[in-house]
Phi, psi and omega in degrees: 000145198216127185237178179206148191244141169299328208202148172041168176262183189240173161206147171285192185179161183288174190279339201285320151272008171286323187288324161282033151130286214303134180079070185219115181218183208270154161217111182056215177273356192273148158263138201212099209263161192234106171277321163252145181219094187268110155286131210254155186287324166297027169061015154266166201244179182199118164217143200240194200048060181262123175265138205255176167058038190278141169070036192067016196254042151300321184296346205222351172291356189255124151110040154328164164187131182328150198041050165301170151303117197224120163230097194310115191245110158264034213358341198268337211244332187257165142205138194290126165245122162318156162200140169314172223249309210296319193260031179276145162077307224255142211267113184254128185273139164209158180225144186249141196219147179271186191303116192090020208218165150234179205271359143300338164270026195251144176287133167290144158219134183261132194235107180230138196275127190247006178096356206337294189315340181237010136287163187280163167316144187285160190260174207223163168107332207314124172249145146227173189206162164235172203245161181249343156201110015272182177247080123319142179257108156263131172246161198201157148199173182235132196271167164263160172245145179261357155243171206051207170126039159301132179266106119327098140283146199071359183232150178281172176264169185284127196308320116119010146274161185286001174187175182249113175219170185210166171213129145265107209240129185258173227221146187248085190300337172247036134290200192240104350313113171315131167100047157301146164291136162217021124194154155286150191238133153235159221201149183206043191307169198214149167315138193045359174309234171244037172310174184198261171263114134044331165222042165235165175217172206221163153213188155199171234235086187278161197263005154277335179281312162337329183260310143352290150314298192259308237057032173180153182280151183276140188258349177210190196175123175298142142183185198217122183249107159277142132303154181230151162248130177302354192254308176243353186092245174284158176244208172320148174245175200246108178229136214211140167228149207215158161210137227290000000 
């Protein structure tokens, strides 16, 4: 990846601190950490060895294009502003105004907060299968956290939500639109519930909703699996297609 900076400069780092945390800025929407860094004569940077998709921004690695936006996340440089639960969703006007200047000569800009940092992760993993009587569909994934997450032998990482819910939405590739929702699944799981391993979860598909839906059961089959937050609500989906 080959960048140009407004301010300040780059460095490169071992690979051994790039996995703990170093050299990590915004591209576009992926957050994206770097071990080499060659400063180039025309004052760009070149940078290799990358781990792409940090922090659940997997979801943003596809469809890059010359002259993004690149922001060096720094602690020296950033700074996190709490904002109440109330301005989730609501839409807020500002004007950045320089020194000397007032907010009549100043540009409106409009922002509206989508919570990013506090939805959960798309869930990974993703599996189905069909059953041959009845053809029932079981679906599985295994969830992500979005805090913490040391791999503890014998321990789960922690839910880092006020509770565990999922929505599934299963997707009609040919209609009209294709990748229609044509039902939601909600999922809770519980002790002895529909646990599959200590961090994967199950739902299932029954071949009566199937005919319902499609009018006949299905040999293959769309969907998008959300984590749900009691705070913003769906988080990244997860989208997988499989056939029986």
């Amino acid at each position: 990846m080959t960048l140009r900076l407004f301010r300040g400069g780059l460095a490169g780092a071992t690979e051994l601190d790039v996995l703990n945390g170093a050299n990590a800025l915004l591209l576009g929407d992926e957050v994206v950490q770097f071990a080499g860094a060659t400063l180039n004569a025309d004052a760009s940077y070149t940078l290799t060895t990358l781990l792409r998709g940090r922090r659940g921004t997997e979801w943003a690695m596809a469809g890059h294009a010359v002259g993004e936006r690149v922001v060096v996340l720094s602690s020296l440089t950033l700074l996190r502003e709490a904002l109440p639960d109330g301005d989730l969703a609501a839409l807020r006007y500002y004007r950045a105004v320089t020194l000397g200047g007032t907010l009549a000569g100043g540009t409106t800009k409009t922002l509206l907060f989508q919570g990013r940092s506090q939805m959960p992760y798309a869930p990974v993993h993703l599996t189905a299968a069909r059953g041959v009587s009845p053809q029932h569909w079981t679906l599985a994934w295994v969830r992500r956290t979005r805090l913490g997450g040391a791999w503890k032998d014998g321990l789960d990482v922690p839910l880092g939500e006020e509770r565990e819910a999922y929505e599934v939405d299963i997707l009609d590739p040919l209609g009209a639109p294709p990748g229609a929702v044509v039902r939601t699944i909600t999922e809770t799981p519980s002790p002895g519930g529909s646990f599959v391993t200590p961090a994967s979860r199950s739902a299932r598909y029954s071949a009566s909703d199937q005919v319902a839906d499609f009018g006949a059961v299905q040999d293959s089959l769309a969907l998008r699996v959300y984590q749900i937050s009691a705070t913003v609500g769906r988080g990244v989906p997860a989208d997988a297609s499989f056939a029986a």
